[in-house]
C-alpha positions in Angstrom: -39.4 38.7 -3.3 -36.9 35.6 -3.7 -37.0 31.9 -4.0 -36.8 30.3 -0.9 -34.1 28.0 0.6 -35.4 24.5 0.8 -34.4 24.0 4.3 -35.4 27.0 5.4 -38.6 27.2 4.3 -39.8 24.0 6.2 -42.1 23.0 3.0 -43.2 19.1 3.3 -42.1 18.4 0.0 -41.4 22.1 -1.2 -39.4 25.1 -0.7 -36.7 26.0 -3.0 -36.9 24.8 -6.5 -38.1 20.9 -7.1 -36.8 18.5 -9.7 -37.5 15.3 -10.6 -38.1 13.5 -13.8 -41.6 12.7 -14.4 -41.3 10.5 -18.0 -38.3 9.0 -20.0 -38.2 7.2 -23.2 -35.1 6.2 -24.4 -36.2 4.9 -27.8 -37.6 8.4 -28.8 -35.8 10.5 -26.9 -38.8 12.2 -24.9 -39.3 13.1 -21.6 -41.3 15.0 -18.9 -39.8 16.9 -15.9 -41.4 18.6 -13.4 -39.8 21.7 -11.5 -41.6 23.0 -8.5 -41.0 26.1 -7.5 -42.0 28.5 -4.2 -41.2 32.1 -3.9 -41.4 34.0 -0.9 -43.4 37.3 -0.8 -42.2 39.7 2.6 -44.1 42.9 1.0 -46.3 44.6 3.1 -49.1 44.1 -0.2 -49.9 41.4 -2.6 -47.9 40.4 -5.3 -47.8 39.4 -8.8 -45.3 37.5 -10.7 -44.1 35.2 -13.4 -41.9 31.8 -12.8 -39.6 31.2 -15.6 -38.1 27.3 -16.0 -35.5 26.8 -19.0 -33.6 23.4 -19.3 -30.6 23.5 -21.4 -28.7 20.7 -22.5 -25.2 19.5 -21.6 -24.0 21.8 -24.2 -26.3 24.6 -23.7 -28.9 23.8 -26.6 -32.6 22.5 -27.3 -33.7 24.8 -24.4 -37.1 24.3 -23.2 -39.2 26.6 -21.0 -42.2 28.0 -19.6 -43.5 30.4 -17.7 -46.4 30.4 -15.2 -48.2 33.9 -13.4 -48.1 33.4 -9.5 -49.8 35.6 -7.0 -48.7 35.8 -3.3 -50.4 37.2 -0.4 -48.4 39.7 1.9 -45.5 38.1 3.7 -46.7 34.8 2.5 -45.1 32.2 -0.2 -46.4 30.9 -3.0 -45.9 27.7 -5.1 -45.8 26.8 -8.9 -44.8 23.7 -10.8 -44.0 23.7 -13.9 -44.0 20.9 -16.4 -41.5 20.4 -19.1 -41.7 18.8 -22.0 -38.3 17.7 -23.6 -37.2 16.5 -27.2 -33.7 15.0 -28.2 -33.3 13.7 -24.4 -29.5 13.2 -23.1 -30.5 11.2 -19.9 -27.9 10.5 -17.0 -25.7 7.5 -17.0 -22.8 6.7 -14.7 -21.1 6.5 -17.6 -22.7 9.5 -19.5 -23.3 11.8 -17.3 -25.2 14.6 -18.6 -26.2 17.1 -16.4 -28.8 19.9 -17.8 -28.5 23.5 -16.8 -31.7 24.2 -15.1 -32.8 28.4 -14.6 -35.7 29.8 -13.0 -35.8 33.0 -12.4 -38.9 35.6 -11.4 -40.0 38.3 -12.7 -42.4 41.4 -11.5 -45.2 40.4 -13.8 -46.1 44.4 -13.4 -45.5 46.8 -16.5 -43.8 46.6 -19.7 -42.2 43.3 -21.4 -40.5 42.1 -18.7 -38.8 39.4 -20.4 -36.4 42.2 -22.1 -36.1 44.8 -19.2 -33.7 43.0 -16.2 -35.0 45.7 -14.0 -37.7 43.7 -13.8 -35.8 40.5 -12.6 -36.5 39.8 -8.8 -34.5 36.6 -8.5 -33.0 33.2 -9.7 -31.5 30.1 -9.3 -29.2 28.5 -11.7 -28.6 24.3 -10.7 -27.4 21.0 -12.7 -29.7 18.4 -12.7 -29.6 15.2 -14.7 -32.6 13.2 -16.4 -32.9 9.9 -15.5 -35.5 7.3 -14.2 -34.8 5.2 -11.7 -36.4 1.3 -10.6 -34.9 -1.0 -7.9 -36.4 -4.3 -8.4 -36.2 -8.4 -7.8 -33.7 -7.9 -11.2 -32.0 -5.7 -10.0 -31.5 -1.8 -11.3 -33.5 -0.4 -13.7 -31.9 3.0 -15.0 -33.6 4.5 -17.6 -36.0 2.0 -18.5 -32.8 -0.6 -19.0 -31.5 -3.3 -16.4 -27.8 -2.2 -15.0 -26.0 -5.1 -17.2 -23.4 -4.6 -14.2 -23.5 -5.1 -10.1 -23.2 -1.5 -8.4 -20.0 -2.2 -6.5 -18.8 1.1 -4.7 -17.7 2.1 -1.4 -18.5 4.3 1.4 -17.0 7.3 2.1 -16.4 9.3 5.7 -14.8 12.4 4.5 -12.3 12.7 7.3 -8.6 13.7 5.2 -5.6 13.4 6.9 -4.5 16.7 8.8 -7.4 18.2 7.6 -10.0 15.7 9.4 -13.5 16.8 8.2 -13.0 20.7 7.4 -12.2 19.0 3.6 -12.5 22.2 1.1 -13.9 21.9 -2.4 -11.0 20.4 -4.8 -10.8 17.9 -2.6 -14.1 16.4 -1.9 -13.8 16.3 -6.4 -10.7 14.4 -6.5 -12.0 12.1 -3.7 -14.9 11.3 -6.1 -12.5 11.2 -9.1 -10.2 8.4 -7.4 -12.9 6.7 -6.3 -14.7 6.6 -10.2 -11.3 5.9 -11.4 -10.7 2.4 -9.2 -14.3 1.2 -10.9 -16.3 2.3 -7.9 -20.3 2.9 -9.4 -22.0 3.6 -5.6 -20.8 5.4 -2.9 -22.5 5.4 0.8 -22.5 8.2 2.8 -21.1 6.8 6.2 -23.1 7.7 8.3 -24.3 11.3 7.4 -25.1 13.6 4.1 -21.8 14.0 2.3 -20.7 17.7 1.7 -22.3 19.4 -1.3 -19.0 19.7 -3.3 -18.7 15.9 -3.2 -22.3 15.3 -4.3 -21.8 17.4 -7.4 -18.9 15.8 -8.5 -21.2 12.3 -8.0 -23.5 14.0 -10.5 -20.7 14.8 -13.4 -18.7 11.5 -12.5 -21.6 9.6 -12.6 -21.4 7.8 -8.8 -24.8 6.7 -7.3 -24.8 7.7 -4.1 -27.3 6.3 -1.2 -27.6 9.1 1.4 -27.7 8.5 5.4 -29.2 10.5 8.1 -26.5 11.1 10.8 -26.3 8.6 13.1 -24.8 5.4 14.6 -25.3 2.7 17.5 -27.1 5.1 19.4 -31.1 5.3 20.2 -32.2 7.7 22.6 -36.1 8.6 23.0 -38.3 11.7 23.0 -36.7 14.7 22.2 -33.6 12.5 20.2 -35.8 10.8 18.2 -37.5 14.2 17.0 -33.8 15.6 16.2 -33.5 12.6 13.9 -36.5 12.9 12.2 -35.8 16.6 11.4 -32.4 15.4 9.9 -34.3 13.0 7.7 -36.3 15.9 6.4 -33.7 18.0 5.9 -31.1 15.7 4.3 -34.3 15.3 1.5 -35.0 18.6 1.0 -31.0 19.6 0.4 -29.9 16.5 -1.6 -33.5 15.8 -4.1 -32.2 17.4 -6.8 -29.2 15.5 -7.5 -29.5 12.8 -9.9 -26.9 10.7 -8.8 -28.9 10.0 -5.3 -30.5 6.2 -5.8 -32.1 5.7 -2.3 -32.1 7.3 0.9 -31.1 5.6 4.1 -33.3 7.2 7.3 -32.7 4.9 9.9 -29.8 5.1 12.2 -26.3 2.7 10.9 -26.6 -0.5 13.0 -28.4 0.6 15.7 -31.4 -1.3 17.7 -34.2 1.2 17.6 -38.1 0.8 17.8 -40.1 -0.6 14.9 -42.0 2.5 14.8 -39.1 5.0 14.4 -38.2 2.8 11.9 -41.7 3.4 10.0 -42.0 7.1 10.6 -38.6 7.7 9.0 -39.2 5.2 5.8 -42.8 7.5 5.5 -40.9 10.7 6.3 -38.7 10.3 3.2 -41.6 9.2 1.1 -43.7 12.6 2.6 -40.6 14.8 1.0 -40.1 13.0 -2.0 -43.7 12.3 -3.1 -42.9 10.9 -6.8 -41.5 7.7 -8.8 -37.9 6.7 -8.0 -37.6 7.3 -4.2 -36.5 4.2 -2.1 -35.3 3.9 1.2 -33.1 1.3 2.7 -32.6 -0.7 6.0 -31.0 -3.5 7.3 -33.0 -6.8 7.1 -32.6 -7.5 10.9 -33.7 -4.7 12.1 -37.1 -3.8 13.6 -39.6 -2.3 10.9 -37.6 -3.2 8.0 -40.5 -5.1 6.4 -41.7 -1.1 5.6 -38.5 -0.1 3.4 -38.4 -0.9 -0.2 -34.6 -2.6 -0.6 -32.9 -4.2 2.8 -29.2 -4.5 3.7 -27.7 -7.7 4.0 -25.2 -10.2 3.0 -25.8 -12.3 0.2 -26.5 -15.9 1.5 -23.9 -18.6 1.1 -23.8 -22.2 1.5 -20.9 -24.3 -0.3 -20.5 -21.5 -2.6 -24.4 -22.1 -3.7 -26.7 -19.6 -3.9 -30.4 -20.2 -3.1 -33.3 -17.6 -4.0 -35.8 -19.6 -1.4 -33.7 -18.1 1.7 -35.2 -14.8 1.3 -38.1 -14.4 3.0 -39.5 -11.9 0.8 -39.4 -10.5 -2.7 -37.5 -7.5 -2.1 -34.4 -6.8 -3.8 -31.1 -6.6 -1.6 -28.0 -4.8 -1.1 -24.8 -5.1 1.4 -24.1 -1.7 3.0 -20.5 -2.9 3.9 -18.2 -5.6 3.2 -14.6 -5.9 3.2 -13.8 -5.4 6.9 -12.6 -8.4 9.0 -11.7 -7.5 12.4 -11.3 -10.1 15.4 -13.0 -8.4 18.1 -13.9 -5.1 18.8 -11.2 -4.3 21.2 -8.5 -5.7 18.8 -9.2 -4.7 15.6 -7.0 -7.1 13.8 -7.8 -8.0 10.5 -6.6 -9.1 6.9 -8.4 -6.0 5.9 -6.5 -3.2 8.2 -3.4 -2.9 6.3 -1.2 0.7 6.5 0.3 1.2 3.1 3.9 1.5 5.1 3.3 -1.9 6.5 4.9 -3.1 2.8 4.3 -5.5 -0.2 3.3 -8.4 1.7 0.0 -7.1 4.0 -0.9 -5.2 1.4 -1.2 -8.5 -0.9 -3.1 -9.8 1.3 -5.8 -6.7 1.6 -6.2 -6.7 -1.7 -6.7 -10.7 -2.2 -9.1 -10.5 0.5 -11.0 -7.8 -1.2 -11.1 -9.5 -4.1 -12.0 -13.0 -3.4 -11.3 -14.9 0.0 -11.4 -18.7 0.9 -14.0 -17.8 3.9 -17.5 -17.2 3.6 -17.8 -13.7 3.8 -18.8 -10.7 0.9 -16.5 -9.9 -1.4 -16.0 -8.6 -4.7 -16.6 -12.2 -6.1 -19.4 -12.9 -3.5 -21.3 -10.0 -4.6 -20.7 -10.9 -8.5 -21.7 -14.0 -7.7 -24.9 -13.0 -5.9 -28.2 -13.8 -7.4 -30.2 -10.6 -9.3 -32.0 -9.6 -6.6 -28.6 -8.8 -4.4 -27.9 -5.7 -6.8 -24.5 -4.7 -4.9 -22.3 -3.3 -2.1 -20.1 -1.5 -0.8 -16.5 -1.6 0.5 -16.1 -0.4 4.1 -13.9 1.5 3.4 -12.2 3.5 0.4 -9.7 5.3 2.6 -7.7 5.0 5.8 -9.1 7.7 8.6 -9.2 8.8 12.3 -12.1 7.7 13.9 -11.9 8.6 17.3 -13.9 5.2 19.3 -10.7 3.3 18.9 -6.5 4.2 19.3 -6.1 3.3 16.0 -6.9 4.4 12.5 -8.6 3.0 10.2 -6.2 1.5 7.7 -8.3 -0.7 5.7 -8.8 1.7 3.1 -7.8 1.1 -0.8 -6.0 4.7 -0.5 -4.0 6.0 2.9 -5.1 9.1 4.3 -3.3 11.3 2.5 -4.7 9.7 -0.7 -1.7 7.3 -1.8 -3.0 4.2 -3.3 -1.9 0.5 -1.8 -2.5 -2.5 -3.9 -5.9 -2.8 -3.2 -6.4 0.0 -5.4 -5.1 -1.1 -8.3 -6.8 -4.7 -7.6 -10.0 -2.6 -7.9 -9.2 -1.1 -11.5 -8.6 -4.4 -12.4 -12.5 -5.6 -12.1 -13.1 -2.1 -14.2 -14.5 -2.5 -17.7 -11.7 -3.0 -20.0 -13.5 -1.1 -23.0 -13.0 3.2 -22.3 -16.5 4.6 -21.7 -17.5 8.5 -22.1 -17.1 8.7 -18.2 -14.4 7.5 -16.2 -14.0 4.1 -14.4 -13.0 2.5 -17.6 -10.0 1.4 -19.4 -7.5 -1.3 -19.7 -5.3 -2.0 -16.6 -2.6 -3.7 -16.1 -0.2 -3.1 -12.6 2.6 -5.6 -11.4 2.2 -5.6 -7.7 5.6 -6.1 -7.3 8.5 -3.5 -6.4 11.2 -6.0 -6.8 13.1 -5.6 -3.3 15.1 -7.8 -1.7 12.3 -8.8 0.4 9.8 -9.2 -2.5 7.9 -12.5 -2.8 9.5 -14.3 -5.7 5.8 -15.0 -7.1 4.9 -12.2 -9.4 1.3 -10.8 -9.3 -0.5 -8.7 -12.0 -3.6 -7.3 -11.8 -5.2 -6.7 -15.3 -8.7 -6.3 -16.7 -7.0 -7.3 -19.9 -7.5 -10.7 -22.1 -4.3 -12.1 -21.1 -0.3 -10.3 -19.5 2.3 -11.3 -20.8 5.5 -11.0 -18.6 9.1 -10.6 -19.5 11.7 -10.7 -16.7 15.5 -9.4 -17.3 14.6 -9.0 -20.6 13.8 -12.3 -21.6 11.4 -14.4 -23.5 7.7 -13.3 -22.4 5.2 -15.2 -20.9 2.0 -14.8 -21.8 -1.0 -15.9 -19.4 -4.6 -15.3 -19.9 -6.5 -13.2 -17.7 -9.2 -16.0 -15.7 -12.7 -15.5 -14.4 -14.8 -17.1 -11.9 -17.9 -18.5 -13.3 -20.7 -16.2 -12.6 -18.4 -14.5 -9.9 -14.9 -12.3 -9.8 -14.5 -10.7 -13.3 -10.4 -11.3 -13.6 -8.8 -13.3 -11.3 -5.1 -11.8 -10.8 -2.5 -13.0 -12.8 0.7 -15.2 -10.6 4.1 -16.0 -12.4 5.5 -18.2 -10.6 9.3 -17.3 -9.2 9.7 -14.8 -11.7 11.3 -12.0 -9.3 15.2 -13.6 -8.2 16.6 -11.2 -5.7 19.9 -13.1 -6.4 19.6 -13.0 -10.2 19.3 -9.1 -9.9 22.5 -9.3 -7.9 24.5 -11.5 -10.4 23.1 -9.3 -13.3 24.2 -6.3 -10.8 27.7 -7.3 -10.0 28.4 -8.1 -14.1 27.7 -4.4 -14.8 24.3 -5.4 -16.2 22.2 -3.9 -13.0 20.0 -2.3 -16.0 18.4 -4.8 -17.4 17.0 -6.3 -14.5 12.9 -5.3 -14.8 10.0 -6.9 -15.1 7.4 -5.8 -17.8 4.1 -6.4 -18.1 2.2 -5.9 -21.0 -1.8 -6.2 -21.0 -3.5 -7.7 -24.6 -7.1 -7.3 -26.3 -7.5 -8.5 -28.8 -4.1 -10.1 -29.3 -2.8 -6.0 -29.1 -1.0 -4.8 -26.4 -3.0 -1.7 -25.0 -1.6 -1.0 -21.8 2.3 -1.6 -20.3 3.9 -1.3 -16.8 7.4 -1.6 -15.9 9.3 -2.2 -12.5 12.8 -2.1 -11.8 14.8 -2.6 -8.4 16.0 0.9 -7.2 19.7 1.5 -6.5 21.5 4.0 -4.8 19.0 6.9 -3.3 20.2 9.9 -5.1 17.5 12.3 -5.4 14.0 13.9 -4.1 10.9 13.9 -6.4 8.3 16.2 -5.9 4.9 15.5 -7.4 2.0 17.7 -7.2 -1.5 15.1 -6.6 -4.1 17.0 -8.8 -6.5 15.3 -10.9 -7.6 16.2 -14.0 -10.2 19.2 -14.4 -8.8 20.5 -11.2 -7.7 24.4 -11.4 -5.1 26.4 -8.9 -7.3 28.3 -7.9 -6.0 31.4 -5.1 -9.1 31.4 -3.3 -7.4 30.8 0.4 -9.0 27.7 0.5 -8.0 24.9 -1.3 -5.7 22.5 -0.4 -3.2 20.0 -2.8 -0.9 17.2 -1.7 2.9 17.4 -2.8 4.4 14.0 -2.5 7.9 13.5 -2.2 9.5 10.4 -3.1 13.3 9.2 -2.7 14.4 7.8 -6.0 17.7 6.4 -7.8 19.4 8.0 -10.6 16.4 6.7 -13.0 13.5 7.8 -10.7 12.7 4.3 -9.1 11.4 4.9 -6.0 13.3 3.4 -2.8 10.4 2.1 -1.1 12.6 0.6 2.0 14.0 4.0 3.0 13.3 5.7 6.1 14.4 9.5 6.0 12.9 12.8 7.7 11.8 15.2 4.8 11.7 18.7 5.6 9.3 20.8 3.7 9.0 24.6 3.3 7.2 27.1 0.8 7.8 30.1 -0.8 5.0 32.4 -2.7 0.9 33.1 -2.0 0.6 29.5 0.3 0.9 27.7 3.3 2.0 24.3 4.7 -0.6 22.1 7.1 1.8 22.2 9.7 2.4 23.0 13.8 5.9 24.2 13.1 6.2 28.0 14.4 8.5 28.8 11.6 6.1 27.6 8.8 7.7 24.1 7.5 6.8 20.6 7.4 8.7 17.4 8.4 7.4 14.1 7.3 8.8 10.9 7.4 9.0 8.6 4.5 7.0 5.5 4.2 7.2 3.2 1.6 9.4 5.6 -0.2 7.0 8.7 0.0 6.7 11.6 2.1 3.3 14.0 1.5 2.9 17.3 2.6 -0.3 19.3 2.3 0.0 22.6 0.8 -3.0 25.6 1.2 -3.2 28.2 -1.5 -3.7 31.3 -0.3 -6.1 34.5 -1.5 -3.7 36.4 -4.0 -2.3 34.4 -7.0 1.2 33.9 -7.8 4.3 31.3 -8.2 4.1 29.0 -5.4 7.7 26.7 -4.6 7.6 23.5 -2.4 11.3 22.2 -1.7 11.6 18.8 0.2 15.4 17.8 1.6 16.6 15.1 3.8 16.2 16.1 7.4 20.4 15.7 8.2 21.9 16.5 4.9 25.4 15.7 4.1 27.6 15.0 0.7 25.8 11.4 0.4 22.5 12.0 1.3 19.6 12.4 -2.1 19.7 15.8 -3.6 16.6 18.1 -3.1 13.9 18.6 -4.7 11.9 21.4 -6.4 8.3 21.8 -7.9 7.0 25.2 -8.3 3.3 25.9 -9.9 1.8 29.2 -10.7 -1.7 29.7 -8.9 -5.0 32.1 -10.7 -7.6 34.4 -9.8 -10.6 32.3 -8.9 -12.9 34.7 -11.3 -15.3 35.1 -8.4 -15.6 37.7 -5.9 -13.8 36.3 -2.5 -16.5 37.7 0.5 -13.4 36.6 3.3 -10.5 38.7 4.4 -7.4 37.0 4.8 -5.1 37.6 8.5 -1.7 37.2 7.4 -0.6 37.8 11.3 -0.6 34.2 13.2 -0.5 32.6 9.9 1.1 29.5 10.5 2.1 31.2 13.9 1.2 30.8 17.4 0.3 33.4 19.0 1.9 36.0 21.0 1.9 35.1 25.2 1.6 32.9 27.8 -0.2 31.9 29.6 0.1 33.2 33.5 1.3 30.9 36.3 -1.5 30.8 38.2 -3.7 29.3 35.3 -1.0 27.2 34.3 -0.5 25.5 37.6 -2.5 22.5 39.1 -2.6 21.5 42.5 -1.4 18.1 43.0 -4.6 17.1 44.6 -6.1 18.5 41.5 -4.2 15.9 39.3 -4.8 12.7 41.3 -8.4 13.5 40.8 -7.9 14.2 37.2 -6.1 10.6 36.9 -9.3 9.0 38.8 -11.9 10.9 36.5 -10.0 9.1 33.7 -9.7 5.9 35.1 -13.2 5.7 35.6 -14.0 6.9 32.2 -11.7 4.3 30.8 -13.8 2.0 32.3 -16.9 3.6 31.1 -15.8 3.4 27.8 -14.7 0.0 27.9 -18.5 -1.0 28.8 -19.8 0.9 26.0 -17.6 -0.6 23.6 -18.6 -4.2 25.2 -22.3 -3.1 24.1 -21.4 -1.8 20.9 -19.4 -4.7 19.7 -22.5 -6.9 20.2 -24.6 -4.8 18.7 -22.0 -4.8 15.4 -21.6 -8.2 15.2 -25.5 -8.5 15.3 -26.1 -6.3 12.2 -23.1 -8.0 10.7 
């Protein structure tokens, strides 16, 4: 006797435990859930039980419950739902976030009070869900019975991690969600598949919306393809229904030029799982069979910077599934948007400005504000640099590098954050000088602030204080420029005096007419030392569970700690205790060059808790070179029972042997084939990509 598995019981719109919020009234307070539930039976006789649903609140009061008698045939299932009435209501916000603890559990309904003897307990199933209502309409999002007051601007997310590519463990997939919430992101996509589980529970207690995709992209194939893909869209229902933070599901295939009625059977499919209020599905307005879906993909439409309601051609509401990216052709991929953090001050400047509000035509962050009611959003393609694997290059158009490092884009998205802190994150005055003052840095200083007005003082000298703009009806703050306020030479005059340290720029952001938030930059001098820094967001434990993974950064800094961005050592890592390095080196350690004055290592904790110590030196050490650096941190028992056995041997190793000659060796015959295979799949791939690109720049 036990609850079933969602996907494994293949139940149209059952199977596992159901949630889904039925009635919500903010003013009073009340609601109505439902919770279905279906419990398997594989008995040889009939059975007879009782399903128990309690809801707790986020801090564990004003339970409500019932219980309903269920009787199941032999090796049969059986199905209950269960309504809930609740009082003093806590609904889910992006920025409160309240997640209820939901139990069910069953009980042999046979002898005794059951409800005090646990012998009698046959199974349960303990999950967070969140009670919310959701609308999507011509105004735009309804949450809770309440227009959004703000546009859902967000990202999407492939989960790829440098080193790691997608085998991402748990801590991870939370901190991605916690950078992302922290930039001012309220949506994420899920490019082009169902995100891990991990990250969609940290969407549900960061309060991210997310819209989830079936797997797929620029590729239709008929018969028994088309039936793969509309198992996946039942599938990707049944596993993610429960989490509040889903807004609409995406069924079709990303940018892809399938039938009309593919497109139809999957919008109906996703309807057929989730039967109630609150389930949309999305598609992009060119395609075929998009006049079925509920909310359409698209640009918003521009002309002169005007925005006209009569181009639509219907009276659905809209959203842009990517903007952001701005690549030439397929083949080149060069663009304003592809910028590696290494690449320095100047390409990333022009990321971020591009991001934020562009002289062309195309979406942006001011575009979308800008967008009538009905365009409710978008999101950024794409939060974070990757490998992708079609093309020789990475993605580097990401806000963060692979590794997690933010550019200035990032901090050019906290500055369109709400100013005011909220209960969740994503809030909070900003203020960031995007300027390292170099002797290559531009002399024009640039502040990005969600502030009233920065006020600047360079050298120590009289500030100047500059109100924060807006663009009517578009981008929320408009980065602040002072003009020539960084003087490489005046640092070197102030320098050669003996007065090197009071050359800084400070900027100080004001509500209010009170400074709430400061940030200070100085011009680094001699490299003298290693910094090690561990990357962990808050709520994040060291766990030893020999599976989580944290990112020690090494920077090269002055005497002060300034970081010398224009530095190019070798950084040689090892570690000491219960962990590992990522790393091919037989003898366990790391070397990493540094880029823009930072070298990051990735560090695996292993199964048995202790002191774990990362050093970082210079590669070719000497009397001159920056002094090492040390960071050690203890790690803890996870408090749950690990069901893996760690091999120590190999760890970090390769293994023993060699291979023999005979299977090393290859013919020389054998090779000129092997070079004529490749040419001609060189040239197959450069076809496909031909018919891809065209197909991209359609949906675009």
């Amino acid at each position: 006797m036990y609850i079933t598995d969602p996907n494994e019981a293949g139940t149209v719109a059952g199977g596992g435990v159901f949630f889904r919020t039925e009635f919500l009234d903010p003013r009073t307070r009340k609601g109505k859930v439902g919770v279905k539930v279906q419990v398997a039976n594989q008995a040889d006789k009939e059975r007879k039980v009782r399903v128990q649903a309690v809801m707790t609140d986020p801090k564990g009061v004003d339970p409500a419950g019932e219980t309903v008698p269920l009787t199941i045939p032999p090796h049969s299932t059986g199905e209950v739902d269960i309504p809930l009435v609740l009082s003093n209501v806590k609904p889910w916000s992006p920025d409160n976030p309240d997640l209820y603890t939901l139990s069910v559990e069953v009980w042999d309904a046979v002898g005794g009070d059951h409800s005090k003897d646990p012998a009698h307990l046959l199974d349960n199933r303990s999950i967070r869900v969140g009670v919310r209502t959701v609308e999507i309409t011509e105004k735009g999002l309804v949450l809770n019975g309440s227009l959004f007051p703000e546009k859902l601007i967000g990202g999407n997310r492939h989960q790829d991690f440098a080193r790691l590519g997608n085998a991402v463990p748990n801590n991870l997939q939370w901190q991605d969600a916690v950078k992302l919430r922290k930039a001012g992101m309220r949506v994420i996509r899920s490019a082009h598949y169902p995100q891990d589980p991990a990250f969609m529970d940290a969407c549900d207690r960061l309060g991210l919306f997310v819209i989830v995709a079936t797997p797929g992209w620029q590729f239709w194939g008929s018969g028994p393809f088309a039936d793969r893909v509309y198992d996946d869209i039942r599938q990707m229902v049944r596993r993610d229904r429960n989490h509040p933070s889903v807004m609409m599901w995406e069924p079709i295939l990303n940018e892809t030029h399938y039938p009309a009625d593919f497109a139809k059977k999957a919008r109906d499919l996703v309807h057929e799982e989730y039967p109630y209020k609150g389930c949309y599905t999305a598609c992009d307005a060119v395609a075929q069979g998009s006049q079925h879906y509920e909310v359409l993909y698209a640009h918003p439409v521009t002309g002169d910077k005007h925005w006209s309601i009569k181009e639509r051609k219907n009276s659905k509401p809209y959203f842009t599934r990517e903007f952001g990216d701005n690549v030439d052709t397929w083949s080149a991929h060069n663009s304003t948007s592809r910028v590696a953090r290494h690449w320095g001050e100047a390409p990333m400047m022009v990321q971020a400005l591009h991001y934020l509000k562009t002289s062309f035509p195309y979406t942006t962050y001011d575009t979308l504000n800008a967008a009538p009611a009905y365009h409710f959003g978008g999101c950024l393609w794409h939060p974070f640099d990757h490998q992708r694997g079609y093309h020789p290059d990475p993605f580097y158009g990401g806000i963060l590098d692979a590794f997690r490092q933010p550019k200035t884009s990032y901090y050019a998205f906290m500055s369109q954050r709400p100013q005011k802190t909220r209960n969740g994150l994503g809030s909070g005055p900003v203020v960031h000088i995007a300027n390292e003052c170099t002797p290559f840095s531009p002399e024009d200083v640039t502040v990005f602030s969600n502030c009233d007005s920065v006020r600047l003082s360079v050298n120590g000298g009289p500030p100047v204080e500059k109100k924060v703009a807006s663009c009517p009806g578009g981008l929320k703050r408009v980065p602040v420029v002072f003009p020539k306020a960084w003087d490489f030479m005046e640092n070197k005059k102030l320098a050669r005096g003996g007065k090197e340290g009071a050359v800084k720029l400070v900027a100080e952001g004001l509500i209010g007419g009170k400074v709430v938030v400061r940030h200070e930059v100085r011009p680094a001098r001699r490299a003298e030392k290693i910094r090690l820094t561990l990357d962990r967001e808050d709520g994040v434990d060291l766990y030893a569970n020999g599976s989580d993974v944290f990112a020690v950064v090494a920077e090269v800094t002055d005497g002060r700690g300034t970081v010398k961005r224009l530095n190019d050592e070798e950084i040689v890592f090892p570690v000491e205790g219960p962990a590992e390095l990522l790393t091919d080196s037989p003898d366990g350690t790391l070397t990493q060059p540094v880029k823009w004055g930072s070298a990051p290592a990735l560090v695996r904790l292993g199964a048995k808790p202790g002191t774990v110590t990362v050093r970082a030196s210079v590669k070719h050490p000497g009397s001159q070179k920056p002094v090492s650096g040390v960071i050690k941190f203890d790690t803890k028992a996870p408090g749950l029972k690990m069901l893996f056995t760690e091999d120590a041997v190999g760890c970090g190793k390769k293994a023993a042997g060699t291979p023999s000659s005979a299977a090393a060796s290859v013919s020389e015959r054998e090779k000129s084939l092997q070079m004529e295979l490749e040419k001609v799949r060189h040239e197959l791939n450069r076809l496909r990509n031909e018919k891809v690109s065209a197909q991209q720049t359609h949906f675009e």
